[in-house]
C-alpha positions in Angstrom: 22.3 56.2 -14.0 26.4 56.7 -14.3 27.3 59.2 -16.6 30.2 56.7 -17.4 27.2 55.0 -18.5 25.4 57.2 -20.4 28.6 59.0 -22.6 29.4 55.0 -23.8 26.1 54.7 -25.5 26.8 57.7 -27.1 29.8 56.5 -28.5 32.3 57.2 -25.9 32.6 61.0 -26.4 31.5 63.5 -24.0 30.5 65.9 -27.1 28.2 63.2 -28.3 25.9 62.8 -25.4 25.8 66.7 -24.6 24.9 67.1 -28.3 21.8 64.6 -27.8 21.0 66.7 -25.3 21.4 70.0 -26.7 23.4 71.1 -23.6 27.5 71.9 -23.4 29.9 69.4 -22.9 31.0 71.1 -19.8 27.4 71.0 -18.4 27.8 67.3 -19.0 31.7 67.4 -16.6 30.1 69.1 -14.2 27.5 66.1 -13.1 29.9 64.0 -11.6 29.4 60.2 -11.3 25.7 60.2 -11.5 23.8 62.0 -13.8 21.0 64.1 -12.2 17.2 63.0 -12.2 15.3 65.2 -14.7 18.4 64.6 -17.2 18.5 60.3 -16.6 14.3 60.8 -17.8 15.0 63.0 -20.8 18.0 60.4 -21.5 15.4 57.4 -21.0 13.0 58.7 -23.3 15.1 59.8 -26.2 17.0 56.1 -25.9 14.0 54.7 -25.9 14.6 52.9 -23.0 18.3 52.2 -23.8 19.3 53.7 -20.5 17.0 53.4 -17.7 16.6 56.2 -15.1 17.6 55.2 -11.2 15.6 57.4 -8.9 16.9 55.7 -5.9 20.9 56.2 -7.2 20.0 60.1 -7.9 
């Protein structure tokens, strides 16, 4: 899963998708392109299925 990805579906703000996550927006700079593993599950599951976790990408 892109973390370009992930921060549109959340509205297009950094802020937004670290706030779903209850982490720090810098956590969320610091993943680069993809997001890691654990995080694109706990991303799947509270989108219910929105996004969809890439094991093979991660």
């Amino acid at each position: 899963m892109k973390t370009e990805d992930a921060i549109k579906h959340f509205g297009g703000k950094k802020i937004e998708l670290a706030r779903a996550l209850k982490i720090s927006p810098s956590a969320v700079t610091m993943w680069g392109e993809e997001i890691p593993l654990l995080r694109q599950y706990q991303l799947e599951r509270i989108t219910d299925g929105a996004l969809k976790a890439d094991p093979i990408a991660a």
